[in-house]
N, CA, C and O atoms as a Maestro MAE file, in Angstrom:
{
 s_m_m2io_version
 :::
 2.0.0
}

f_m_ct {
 s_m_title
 :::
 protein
 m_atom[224] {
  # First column is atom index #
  i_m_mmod_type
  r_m_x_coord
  r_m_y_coord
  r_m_z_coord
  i_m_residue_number
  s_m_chain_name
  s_m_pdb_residue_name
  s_m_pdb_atom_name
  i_m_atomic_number
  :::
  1 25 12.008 27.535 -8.197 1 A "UNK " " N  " 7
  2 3 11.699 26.160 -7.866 1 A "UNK " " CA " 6
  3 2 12.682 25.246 -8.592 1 A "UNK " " C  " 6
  4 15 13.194 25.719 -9.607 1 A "UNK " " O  " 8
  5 25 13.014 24.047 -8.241 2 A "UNK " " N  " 7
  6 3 14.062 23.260 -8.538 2 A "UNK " " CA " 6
  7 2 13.310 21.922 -8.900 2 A "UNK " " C  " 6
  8 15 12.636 21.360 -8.036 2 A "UNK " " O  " 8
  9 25 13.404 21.492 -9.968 3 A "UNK " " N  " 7
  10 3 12.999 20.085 -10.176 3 A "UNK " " CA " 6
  11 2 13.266 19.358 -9.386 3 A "UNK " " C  " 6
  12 15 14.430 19.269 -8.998 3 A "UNK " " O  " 8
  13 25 12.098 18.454 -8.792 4 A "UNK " " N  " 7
  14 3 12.354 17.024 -8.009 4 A "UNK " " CA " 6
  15 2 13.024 16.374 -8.818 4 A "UNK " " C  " 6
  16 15 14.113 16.100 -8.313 4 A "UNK " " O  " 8
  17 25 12.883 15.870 -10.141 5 A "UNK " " N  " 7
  18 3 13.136 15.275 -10.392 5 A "UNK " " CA " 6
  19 2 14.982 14.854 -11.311 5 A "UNK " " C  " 6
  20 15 15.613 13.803 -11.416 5 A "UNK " " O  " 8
  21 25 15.277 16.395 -11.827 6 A "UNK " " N  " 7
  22 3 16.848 16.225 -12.098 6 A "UNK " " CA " 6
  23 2 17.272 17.429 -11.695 6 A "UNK " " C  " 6
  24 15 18.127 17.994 -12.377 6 A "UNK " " O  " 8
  25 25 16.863 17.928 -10.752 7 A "UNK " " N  " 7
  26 3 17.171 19.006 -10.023 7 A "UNK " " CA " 6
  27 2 17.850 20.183 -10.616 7 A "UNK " " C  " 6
  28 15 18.877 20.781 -10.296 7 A "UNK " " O  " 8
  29 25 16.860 20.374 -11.714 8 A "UNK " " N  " 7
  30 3 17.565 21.365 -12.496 8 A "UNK " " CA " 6
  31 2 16.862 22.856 -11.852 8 A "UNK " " C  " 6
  32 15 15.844 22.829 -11.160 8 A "UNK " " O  " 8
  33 25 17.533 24.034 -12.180 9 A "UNK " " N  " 7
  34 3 16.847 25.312 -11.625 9 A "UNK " " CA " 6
  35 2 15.954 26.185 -12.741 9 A "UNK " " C  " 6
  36 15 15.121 27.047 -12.461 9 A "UNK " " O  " 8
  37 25 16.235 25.861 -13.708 10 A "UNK " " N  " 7
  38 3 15.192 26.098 -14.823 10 A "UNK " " CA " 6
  39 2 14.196 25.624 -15.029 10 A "UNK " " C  " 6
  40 15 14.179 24.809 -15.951 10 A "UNK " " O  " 8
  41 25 12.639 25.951 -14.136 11 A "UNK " " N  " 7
  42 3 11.581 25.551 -13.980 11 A "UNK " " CA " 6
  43 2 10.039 26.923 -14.651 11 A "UNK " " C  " 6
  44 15 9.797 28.091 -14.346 11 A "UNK " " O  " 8
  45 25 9.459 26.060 -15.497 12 A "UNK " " N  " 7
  46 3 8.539 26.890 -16.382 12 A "UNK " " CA " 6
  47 2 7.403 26.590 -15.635 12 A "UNK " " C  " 6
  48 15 7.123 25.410 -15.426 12 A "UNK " " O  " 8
  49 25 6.381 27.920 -14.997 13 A "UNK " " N  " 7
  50 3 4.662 27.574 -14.434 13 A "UNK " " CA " 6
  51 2 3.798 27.396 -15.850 13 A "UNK " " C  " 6
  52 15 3.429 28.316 -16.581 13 A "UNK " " O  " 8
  53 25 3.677 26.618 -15.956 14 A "UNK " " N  " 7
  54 3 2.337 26.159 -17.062 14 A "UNK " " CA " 6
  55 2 1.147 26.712 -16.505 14 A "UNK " " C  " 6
  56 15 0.868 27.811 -16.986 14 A "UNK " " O  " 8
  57 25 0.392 26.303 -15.672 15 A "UNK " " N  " 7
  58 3 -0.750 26.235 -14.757 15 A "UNK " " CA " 6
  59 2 -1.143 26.306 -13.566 15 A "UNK " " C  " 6
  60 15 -0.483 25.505 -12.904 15 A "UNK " " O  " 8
  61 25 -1.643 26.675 -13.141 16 A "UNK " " N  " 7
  62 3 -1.995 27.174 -11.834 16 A "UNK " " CA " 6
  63 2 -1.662 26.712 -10.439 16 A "UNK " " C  " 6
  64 15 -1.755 27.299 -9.361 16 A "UNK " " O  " 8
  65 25 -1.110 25.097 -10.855 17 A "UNK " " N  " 7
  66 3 -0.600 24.624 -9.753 17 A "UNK " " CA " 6
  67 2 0.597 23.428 -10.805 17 A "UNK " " C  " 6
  68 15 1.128 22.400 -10.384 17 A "UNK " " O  " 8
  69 25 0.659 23.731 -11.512 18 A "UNK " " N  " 7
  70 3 1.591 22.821 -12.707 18 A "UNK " " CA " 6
  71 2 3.051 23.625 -13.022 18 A "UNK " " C  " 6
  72 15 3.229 24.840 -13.113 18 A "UNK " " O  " 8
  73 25 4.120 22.424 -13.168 19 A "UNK " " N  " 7
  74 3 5.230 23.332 -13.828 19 A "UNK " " CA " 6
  75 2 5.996 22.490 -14.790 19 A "UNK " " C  " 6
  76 15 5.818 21.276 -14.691 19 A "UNK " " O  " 8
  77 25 6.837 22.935 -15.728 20 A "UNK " " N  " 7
  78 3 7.562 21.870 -16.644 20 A "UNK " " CA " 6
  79 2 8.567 22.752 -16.420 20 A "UNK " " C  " 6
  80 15 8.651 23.954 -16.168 20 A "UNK " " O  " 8
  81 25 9.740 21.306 -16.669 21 A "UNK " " N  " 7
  82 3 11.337 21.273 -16.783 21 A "UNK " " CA " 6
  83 2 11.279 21.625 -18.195 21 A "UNK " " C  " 6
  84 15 10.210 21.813 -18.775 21 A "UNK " " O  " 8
  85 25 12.379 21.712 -18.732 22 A "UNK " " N  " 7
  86 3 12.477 21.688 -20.001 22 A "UNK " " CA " 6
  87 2 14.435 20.777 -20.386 22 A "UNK " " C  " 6
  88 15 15.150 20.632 -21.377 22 A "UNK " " O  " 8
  89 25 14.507 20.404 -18.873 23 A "UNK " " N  " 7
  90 3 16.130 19.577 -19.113 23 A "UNK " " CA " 6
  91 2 15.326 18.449 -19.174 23 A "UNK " " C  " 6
  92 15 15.366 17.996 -20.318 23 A "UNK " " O  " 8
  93 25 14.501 17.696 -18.324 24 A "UNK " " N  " 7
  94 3 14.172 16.438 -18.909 24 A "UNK " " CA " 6
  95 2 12.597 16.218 -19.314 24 A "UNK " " C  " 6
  96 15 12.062 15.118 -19.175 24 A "UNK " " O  " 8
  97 25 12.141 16.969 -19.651 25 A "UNK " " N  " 7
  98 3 10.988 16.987 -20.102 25 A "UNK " " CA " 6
  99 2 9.995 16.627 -19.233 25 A "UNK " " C  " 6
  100 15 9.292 15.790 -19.800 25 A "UNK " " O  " 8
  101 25 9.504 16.913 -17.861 26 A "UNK " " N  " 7
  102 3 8.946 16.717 -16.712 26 A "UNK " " CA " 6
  103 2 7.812 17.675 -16.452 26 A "UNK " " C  " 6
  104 15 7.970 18.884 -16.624 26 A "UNK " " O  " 8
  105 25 6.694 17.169 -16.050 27 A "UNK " " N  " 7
  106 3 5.557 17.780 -15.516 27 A "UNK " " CA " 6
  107 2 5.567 17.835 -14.122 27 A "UNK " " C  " 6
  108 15 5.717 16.683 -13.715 27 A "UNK " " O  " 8
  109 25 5.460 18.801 -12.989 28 A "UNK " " N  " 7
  110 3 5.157 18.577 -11.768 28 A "UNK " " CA " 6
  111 2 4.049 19.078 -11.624 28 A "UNK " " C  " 6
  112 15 3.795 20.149 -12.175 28 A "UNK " " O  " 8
  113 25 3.041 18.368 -10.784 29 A "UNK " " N  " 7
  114 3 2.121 18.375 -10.352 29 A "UNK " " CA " 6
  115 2 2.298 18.608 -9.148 29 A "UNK " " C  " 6
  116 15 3.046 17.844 -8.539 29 A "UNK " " O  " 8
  117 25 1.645 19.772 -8.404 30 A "UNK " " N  " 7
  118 3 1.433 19.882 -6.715 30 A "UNK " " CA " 6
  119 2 0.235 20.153 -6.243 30 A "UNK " " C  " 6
  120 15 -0.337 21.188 -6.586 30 A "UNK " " O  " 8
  121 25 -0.408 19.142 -5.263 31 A "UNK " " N  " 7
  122 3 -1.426 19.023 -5.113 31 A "UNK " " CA " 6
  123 2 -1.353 19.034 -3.122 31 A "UNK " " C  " 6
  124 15 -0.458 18.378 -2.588 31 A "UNK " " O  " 8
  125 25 -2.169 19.674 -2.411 32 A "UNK " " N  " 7
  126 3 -2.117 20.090 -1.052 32 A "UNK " " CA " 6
  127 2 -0.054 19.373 -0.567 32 A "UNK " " C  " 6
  128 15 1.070 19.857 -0.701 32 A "UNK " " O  " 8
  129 25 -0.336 18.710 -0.286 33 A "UNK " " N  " 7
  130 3 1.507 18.208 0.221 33 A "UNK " " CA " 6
  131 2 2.106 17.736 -0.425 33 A "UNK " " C  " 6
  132 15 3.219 17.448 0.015 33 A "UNK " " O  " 8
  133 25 1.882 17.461 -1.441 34 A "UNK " " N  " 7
  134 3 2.211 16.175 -2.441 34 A "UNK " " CA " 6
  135 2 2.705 16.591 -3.910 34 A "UNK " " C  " 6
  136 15 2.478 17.784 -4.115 34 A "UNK " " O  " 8
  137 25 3.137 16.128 -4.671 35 A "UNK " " N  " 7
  138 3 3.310 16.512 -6.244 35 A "UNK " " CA " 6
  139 2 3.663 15.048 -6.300 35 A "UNK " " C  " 6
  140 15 4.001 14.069 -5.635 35 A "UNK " " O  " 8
  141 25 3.281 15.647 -7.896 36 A "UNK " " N  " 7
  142 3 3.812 14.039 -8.966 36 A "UNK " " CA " 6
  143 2 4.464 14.621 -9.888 36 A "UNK " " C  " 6
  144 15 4.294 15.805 -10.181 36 A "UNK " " O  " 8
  145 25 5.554 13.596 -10.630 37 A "UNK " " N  " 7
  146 3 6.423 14.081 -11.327 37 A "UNK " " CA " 6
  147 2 5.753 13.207 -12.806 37 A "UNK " " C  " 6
  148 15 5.846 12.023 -12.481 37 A "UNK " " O  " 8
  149 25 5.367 13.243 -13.707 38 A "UNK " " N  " 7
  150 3 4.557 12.814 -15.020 38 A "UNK " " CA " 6
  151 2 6.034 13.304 -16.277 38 A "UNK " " C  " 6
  152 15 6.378 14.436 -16.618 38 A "UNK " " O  " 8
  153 25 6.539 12.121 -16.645 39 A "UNK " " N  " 7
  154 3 6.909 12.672 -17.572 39 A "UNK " " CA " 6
  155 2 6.188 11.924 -19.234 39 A "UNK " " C  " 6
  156 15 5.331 11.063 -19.433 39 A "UNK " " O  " 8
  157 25 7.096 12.816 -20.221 40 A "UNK " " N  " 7
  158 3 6.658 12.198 -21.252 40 A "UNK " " CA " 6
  159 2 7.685 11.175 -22.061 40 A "UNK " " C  " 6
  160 15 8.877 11.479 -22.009 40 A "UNK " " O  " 8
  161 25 7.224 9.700 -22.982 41 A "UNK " " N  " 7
  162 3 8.127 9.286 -23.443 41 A "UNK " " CA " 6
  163 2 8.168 9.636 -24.886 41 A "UNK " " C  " 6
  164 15 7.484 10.532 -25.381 41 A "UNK " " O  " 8
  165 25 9.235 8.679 -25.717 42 A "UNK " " N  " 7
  166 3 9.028 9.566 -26.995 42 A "UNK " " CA " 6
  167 2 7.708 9.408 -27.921 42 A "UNK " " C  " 6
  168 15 7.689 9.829 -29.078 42 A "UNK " " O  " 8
  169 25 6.677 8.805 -27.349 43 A "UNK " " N  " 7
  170 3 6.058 8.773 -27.749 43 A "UNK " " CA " 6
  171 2 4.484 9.718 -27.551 43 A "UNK " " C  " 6
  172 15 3.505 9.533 -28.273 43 A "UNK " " O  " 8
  173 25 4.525 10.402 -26.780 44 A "UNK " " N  " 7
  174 3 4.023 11.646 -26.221 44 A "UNK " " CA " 6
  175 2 2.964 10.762 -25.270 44 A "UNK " " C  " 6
  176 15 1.882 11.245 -24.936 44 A "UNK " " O  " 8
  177 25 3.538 8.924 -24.720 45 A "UNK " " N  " 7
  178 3 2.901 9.201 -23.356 45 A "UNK " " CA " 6
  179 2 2.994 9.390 -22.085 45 A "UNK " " C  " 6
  180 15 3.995 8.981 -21.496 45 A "UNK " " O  " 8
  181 25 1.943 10.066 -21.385 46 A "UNK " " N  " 7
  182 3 2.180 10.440 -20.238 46 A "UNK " " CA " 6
  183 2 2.591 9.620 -19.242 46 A "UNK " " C  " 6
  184 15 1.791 8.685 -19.295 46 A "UNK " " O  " 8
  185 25 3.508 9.366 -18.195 47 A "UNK " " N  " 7
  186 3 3.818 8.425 -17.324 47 A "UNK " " CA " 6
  187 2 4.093 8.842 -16.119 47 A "UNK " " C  " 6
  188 15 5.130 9.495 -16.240 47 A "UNK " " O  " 8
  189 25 3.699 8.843 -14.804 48 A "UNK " " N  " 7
  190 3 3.902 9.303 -13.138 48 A "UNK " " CA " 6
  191 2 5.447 8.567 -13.222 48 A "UNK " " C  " 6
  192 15 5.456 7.452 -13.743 48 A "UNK " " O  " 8
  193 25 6.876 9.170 -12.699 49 A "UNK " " N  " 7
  194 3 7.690 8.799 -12.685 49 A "UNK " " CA " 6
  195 2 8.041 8.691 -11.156 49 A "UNK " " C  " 6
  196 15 8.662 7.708 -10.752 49 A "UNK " " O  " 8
  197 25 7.640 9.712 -10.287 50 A "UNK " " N  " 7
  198 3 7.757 9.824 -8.843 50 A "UNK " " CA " 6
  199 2 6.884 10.687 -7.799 50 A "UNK " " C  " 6
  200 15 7.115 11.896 -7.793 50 A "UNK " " O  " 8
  201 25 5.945 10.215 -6.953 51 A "UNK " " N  " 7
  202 3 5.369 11.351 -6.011 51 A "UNK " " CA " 6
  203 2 5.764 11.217 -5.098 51 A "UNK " " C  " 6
  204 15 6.042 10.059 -4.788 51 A "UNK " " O  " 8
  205 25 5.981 12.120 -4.291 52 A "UNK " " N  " 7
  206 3 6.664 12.323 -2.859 52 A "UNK " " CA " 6
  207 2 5.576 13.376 -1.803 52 A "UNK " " C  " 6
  208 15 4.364 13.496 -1.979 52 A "UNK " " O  " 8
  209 25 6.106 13.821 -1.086 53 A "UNK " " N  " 7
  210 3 5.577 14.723 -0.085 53 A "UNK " " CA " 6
  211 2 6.448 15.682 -0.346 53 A "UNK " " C  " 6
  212 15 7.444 15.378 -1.003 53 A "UNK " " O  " 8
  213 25 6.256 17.151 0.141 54 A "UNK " " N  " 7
  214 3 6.991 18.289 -0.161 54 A "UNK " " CA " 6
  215 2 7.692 18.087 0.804 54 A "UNK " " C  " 6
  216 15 8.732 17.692 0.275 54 A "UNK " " O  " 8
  217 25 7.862 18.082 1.918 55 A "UNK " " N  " 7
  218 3 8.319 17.827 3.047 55 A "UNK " " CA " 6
  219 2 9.926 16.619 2.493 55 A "UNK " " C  " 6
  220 15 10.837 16.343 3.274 55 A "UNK " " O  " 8
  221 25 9.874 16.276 1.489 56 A "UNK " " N  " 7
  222 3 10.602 15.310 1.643 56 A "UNK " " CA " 6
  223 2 12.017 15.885 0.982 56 A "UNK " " C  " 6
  224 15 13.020 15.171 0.953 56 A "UNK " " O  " 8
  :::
 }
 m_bond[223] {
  # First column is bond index #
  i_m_from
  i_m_to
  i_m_order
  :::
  1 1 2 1
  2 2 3 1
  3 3 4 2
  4 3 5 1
  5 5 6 1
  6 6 7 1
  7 7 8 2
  8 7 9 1
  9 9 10 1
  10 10 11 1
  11 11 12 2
  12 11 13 1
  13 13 14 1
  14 14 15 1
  15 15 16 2
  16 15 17 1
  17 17 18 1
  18 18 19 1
  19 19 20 2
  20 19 21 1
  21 21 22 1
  22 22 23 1
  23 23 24 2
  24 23 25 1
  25 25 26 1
  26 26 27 1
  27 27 28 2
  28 27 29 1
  29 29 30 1
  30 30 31 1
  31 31 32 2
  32 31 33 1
  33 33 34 1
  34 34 35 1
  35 35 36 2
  36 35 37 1
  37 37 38 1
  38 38 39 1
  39 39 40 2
  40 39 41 1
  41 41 42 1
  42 42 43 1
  43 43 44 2
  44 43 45 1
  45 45 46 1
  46 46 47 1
  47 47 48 2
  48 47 49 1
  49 49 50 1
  50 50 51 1
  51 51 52 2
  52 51 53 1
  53 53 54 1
  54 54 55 1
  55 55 56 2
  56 55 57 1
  57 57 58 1
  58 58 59 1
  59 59 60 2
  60 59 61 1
  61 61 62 1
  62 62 63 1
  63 63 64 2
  64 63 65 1
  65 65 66 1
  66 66 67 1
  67 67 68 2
  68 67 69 1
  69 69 70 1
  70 70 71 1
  71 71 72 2
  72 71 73 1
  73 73 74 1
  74 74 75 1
  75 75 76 2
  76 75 77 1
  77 77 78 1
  78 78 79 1
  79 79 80 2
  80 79 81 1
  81 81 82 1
  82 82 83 1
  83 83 84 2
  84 83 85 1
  85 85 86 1
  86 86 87 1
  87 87 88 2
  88 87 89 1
  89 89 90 1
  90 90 91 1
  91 91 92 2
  92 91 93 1
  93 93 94 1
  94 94 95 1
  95 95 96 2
  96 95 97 1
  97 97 98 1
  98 98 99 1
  99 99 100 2
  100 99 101 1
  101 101 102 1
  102 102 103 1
  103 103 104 2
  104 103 105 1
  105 105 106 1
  106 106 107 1
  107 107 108 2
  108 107 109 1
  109 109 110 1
  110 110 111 1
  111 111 112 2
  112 111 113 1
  113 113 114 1
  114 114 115 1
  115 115 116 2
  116 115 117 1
  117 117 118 1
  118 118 119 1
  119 119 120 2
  120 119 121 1
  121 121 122 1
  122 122 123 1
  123 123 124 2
  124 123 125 1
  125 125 126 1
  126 126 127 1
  127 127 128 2
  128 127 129 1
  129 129 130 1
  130 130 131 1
  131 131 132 2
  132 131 133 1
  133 133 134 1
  134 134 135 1
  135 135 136 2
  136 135 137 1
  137 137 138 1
  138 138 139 1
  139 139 140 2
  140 139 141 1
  141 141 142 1
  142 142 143 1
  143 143 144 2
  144 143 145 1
  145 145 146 1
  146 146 147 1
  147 147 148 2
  148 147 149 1
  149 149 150 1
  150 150 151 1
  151 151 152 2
  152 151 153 1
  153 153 154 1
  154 154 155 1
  155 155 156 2
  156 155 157 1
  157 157 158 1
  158 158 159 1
  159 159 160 2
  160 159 161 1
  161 161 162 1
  162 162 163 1
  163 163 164 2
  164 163 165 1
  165 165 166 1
  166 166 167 1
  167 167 168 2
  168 167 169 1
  169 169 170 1
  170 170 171 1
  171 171 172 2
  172 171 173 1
  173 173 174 1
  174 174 175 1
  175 175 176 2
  176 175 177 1
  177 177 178 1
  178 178 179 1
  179 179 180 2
  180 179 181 1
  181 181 182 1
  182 182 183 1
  183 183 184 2
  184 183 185 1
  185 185 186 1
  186 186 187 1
  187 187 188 2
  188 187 189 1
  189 189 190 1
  190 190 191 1
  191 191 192 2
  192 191 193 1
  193 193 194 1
  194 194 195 1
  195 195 196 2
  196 195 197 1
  197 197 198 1
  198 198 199 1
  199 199 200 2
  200 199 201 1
  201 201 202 1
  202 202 203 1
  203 203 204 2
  204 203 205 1
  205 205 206 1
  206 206 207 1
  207 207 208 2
  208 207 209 1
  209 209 210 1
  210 210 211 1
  211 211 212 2
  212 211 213 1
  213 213 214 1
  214 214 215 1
  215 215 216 2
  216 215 217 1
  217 217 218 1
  218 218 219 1
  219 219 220 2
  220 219 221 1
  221 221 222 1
  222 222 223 1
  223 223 224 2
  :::
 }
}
């Protein structure tokens, strides 16, 4: 899987439907068509940076 978000190819499954980058520190979320991209700032909070459709 390839990050939506800096399209890196080094992608870690956390959870059952969850994955983290580890180039920009990114959570994806995929949920039926959809994911959200959540990253963290330096302050460890959480923030939705982009959701899209898979399709996209």
């Amino acid at each position: 899987m390839k990050c939506p978000y800096c399209s890196n190819k080094d992608m870690g499954k956390i959870g059952r439907k969850k994955y983290f980058c580890s180039n920009c520190f990114s959570e994806i979320v995929v949920s039926s068509n959809k994911f959200k991209v959540i990253s963290l700032n330096e302050k460890g909070i959480a923030k939705v940076v982009k959701t899209c459709s898979i399709s996209d």
